[in-house]
C-alpha positions as YAML, in Angstrom:
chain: A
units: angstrom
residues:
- id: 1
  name: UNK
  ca: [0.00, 0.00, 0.00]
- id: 2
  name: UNK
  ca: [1.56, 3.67, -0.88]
- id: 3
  name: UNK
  ca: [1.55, 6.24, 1.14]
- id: 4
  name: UNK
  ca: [-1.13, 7.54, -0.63]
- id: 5
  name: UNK
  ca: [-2.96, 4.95, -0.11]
- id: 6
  name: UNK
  ca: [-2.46, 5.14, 3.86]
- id: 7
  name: UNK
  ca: [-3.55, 8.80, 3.47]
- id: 8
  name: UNK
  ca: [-6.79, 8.06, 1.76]
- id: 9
  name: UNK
  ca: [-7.75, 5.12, 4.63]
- id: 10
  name: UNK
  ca: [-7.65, 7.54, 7.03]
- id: 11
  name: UNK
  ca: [-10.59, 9.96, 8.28]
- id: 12
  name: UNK
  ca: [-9.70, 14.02, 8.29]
- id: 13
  name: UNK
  ca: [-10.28, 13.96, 11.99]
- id: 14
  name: UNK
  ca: [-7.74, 10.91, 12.26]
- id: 15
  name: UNK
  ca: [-5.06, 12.27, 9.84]
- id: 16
  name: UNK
  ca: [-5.20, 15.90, 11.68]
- id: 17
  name: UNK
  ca: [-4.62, 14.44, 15.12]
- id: 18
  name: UNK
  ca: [-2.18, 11.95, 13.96]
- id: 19
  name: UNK
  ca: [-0.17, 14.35, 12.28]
- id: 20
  name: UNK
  ca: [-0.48, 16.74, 15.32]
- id: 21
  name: UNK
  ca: [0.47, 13.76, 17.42]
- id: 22
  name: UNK
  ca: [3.70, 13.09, 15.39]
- id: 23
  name: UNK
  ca: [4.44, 17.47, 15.33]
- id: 24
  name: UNK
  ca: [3.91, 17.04, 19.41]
- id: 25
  name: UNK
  ca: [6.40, 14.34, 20.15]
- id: 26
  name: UNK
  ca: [9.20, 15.66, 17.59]
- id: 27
  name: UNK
  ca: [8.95, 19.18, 19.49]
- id: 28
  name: UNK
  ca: [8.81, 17.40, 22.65]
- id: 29
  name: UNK
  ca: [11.91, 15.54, 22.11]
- id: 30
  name: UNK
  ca: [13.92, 18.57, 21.31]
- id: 31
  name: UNK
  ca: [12.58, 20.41, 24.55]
- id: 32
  name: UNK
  ca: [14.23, 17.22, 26.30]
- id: 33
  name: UNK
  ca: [17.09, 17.36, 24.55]
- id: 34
  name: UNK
  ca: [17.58, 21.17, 25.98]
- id: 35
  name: UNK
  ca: [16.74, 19.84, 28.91]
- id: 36
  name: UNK
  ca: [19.43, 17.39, 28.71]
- id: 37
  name: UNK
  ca: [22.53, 18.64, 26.76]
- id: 38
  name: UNK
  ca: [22.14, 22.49, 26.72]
- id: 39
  name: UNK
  ca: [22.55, 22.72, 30.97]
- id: 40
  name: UNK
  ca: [25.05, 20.21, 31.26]
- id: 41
  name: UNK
  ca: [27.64, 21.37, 29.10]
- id: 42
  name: UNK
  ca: [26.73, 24.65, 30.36]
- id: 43
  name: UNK
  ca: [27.92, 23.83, 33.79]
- id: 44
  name: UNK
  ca: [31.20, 22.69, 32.65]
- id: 45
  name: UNK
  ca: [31.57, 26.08, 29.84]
- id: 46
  name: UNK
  ca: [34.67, 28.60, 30.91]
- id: 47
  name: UNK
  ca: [35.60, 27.28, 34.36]
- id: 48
  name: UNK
  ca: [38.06, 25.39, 35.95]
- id: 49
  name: UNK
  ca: [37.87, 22.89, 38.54]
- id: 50
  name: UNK
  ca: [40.28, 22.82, 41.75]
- id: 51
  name: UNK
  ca: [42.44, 19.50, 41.45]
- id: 52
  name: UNK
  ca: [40.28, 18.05, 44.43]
- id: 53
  name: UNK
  ca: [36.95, 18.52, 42.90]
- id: 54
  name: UNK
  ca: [34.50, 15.75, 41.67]
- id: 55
  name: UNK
  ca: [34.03, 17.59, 38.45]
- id: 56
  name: UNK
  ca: [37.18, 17.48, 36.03]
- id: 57
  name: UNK
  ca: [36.09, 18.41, 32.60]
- id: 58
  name: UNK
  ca: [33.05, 17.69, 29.54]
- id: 59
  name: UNK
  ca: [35.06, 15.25, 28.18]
- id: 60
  name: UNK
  ca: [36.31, 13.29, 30.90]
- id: 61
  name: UNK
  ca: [33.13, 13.24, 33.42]
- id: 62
  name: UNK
  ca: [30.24, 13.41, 30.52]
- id: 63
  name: UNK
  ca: [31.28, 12.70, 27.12]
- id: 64
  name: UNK
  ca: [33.39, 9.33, 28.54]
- id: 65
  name: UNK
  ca: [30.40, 7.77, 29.30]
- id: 66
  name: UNK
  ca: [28.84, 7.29, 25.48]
- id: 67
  name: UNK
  ca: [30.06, 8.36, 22.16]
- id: 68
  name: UNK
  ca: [26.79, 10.26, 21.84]
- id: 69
  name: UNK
  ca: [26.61, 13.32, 23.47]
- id: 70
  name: UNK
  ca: [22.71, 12.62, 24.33]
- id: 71
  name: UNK
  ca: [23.25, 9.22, 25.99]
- id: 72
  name: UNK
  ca: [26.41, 10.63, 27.34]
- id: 73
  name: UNK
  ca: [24.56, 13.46, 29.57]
- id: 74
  name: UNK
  ca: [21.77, 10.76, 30.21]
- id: 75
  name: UNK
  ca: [24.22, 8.23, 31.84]
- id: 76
  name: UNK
  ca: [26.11, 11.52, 33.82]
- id: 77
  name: UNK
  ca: [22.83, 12.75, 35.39]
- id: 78
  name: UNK
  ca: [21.76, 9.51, 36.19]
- id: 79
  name: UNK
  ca: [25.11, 8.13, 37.79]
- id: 80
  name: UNK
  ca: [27.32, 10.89, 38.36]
- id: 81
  name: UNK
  ca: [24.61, 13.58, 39.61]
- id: 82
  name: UNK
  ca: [22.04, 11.39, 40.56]
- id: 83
  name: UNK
  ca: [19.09, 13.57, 38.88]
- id: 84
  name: UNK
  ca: [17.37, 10.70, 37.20]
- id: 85
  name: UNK
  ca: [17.50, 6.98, 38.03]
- id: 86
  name: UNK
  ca: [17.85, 4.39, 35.89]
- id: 87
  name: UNK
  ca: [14.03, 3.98, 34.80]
- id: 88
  name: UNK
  ca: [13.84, 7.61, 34.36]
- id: 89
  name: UNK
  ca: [16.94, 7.08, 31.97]
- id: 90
  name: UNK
  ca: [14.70, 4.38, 30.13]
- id: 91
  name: UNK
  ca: [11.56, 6.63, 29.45]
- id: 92
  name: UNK
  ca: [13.88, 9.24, 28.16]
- id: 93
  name: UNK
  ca: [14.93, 6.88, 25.17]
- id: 94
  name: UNK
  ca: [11.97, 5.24, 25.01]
- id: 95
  name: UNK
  ca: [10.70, 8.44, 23.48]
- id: 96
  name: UNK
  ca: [13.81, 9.23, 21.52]
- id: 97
  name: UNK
  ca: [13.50, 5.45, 19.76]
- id: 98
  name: UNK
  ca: [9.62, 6.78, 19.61]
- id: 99
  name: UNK
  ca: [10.75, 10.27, 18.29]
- id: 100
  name: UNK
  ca: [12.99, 8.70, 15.88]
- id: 101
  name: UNK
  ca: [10.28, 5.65, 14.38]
- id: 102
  name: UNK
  ca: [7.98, 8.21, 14.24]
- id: 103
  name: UNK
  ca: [10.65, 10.68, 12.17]
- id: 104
  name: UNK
  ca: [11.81, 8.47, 10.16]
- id: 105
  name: UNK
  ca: [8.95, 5.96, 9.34]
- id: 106
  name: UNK
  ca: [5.99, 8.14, 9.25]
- id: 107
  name: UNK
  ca: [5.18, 7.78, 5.54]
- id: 108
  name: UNK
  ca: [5.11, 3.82, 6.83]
- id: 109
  name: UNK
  ca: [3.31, 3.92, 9.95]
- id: 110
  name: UNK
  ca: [1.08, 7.02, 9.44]
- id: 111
  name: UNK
  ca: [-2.12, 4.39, 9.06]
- id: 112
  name: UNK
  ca: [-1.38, 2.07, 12.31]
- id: 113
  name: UNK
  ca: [-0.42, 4.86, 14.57]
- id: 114
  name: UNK
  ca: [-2.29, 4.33, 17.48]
- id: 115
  name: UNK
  ca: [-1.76, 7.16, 20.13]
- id: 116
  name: UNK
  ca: [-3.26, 5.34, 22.98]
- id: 117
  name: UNK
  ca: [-0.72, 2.97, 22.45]
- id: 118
  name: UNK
  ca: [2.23, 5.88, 23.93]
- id: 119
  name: UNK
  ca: [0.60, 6.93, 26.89]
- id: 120
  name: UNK
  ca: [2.00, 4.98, 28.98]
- id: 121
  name: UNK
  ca: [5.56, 5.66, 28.02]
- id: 122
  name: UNK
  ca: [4.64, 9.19, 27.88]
- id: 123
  name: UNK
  ca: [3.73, 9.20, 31.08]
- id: 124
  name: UNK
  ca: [7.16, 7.86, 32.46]
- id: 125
  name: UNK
  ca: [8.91, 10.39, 30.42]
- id: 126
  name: UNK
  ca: [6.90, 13.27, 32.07]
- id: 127
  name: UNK
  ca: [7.57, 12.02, 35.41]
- id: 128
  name: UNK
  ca: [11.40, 11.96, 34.30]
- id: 129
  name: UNK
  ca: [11.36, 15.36, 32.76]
- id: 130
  name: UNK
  ca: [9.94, 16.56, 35.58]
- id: 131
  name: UNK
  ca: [12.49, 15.03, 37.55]
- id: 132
  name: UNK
  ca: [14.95, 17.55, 35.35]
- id: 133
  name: UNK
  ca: [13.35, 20.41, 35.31]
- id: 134
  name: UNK
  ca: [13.27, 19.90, 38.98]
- id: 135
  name: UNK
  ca: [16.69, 19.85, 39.67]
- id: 136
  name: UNK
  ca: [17.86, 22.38, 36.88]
- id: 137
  name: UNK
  ca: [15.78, 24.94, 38.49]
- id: 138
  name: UNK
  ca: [17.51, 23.96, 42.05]
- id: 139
  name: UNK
  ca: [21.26, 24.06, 40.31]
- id: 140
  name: UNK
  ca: [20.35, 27.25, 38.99]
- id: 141
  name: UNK
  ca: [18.69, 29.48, 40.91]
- id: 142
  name: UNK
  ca: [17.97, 27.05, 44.28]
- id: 143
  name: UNK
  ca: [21.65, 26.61, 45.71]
- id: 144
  name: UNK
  ca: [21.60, 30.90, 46.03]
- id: 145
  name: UNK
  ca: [21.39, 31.61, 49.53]
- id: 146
  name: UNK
  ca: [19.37, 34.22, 48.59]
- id: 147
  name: UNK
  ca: [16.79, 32.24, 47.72]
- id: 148
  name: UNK
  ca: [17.05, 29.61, 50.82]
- id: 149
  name: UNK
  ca: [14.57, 31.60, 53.25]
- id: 150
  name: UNK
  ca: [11.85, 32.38, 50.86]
- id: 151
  name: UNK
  ca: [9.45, 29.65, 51.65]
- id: 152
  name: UNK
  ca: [10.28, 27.98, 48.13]
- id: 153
  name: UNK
  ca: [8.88, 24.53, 48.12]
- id: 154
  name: UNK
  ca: [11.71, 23.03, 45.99]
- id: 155
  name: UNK
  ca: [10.38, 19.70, 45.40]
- id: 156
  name: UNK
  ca: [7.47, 21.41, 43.00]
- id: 157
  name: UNK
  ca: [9.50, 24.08, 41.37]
- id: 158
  name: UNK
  ca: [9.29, 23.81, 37.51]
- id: 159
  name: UNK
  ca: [11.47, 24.98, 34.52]
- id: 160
  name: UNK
  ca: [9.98, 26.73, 31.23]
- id: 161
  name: UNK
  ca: [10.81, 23.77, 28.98]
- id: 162
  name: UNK
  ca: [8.96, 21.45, 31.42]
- id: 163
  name: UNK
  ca: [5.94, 24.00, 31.38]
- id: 164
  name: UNK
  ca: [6.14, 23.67, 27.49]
- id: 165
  name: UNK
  ca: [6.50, 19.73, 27.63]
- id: 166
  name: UNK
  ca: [3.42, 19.66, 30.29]
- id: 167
  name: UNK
  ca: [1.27, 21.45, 27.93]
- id: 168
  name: UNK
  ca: [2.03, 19.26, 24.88]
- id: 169
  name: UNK
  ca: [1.93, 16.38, 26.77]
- id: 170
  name: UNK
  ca: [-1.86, 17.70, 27.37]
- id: 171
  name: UNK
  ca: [-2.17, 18.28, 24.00]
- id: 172
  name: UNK
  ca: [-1.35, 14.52, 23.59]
- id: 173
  name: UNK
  ca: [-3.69, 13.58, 26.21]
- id: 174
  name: UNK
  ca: [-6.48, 15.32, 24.55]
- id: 175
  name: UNK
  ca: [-5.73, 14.00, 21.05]
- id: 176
  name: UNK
  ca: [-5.95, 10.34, 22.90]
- id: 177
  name: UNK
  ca: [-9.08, 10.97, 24.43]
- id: 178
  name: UNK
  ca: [-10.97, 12.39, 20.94]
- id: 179
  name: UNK
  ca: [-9.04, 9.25, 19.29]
- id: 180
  name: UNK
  ca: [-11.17, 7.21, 21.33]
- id: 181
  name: UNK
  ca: [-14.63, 8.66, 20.85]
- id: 182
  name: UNK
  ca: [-14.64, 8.23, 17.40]
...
């Protein structure tokens, strides 16, 4: 069956939300990737570490841990900074192999796609990128003693990407839920 083909089986209402669906979890994925990359090579940019430190360099304490640099910073805020744990870790590229089927095979899988069928694994990924968010904030702007006595509950504090992935991740939810009613 073509592509065309695929495109013709499918309802207006069902194409629109899959393709929204598919837009969703490609943006979502890049979010995460800021989320990811962008703050922890950031934290290592223009400074130098005293020979005692934990923290030597990028290279050595990030990129050593996987030839690519998204895996890498994965595996150093699971093990080395303890942000995520190792299911979080899973989530994460459960999306990213979901991100990448969907960016790559879409002409393929554009009839089958059921969206009910990533809920569940979109669920663990928010609770992960929440997770991140979480902690960036409190690297950033929590370890300021300035901000110690404020009355800050810490454990709920959220970061602007996670408020964008929370509302697409809405977005998703909704899409599910009209998937189902028709």
């Amino acid at each position: 069956m073509t592509v065309i083909n695929k495109l013709e089986c499918l309802n207006e209402d069902r194409l629109t939300q899959t393709l929204a669906y598919a837009g969703f979890i490609l943006l979502a994925f890049e979010l995460i990737k800021s989320l990811v990359i962008k703050p922890t090579k950031m934290f290592y940019a223009d400074i130098s570490f005293s020979p005692n430190s934990p923290f030597q360099s990028y290279e050595e304490n990030v990129l050593s841990r996987h030839k690519n640099e998204f895996e890498a910073c994965l595996l150093y805020l699971s093990d080395f900074m303890k942000a995520i744990d190792s299911d979080d870790v899973l989530a994460i590229q459960g999306l990213r192999k979901h991100r990448n089927d969907l960016a790559h095979n879409f002409p393929k899988i554009i009839s089958i796609l059921k969206i009910e069928n990533h809920i569940e694994l979109l669920e663990k990924a928010h609770k992960a990128l929440f997770k991140l968010s979480n902690y960036q904030v409190y690297m950033d702007i929590g370890n300021d003693p300035e901000f110690q006595n404020l009355g800050i509950d810490w454990d709920t504090v959220k970061g602007t990407e996670y408020l964008i992935l929370e509302n697409i991740i809405n977005k998703i939810r909704f899409l599910q839920s009209n998937s189902k009613s028709q």
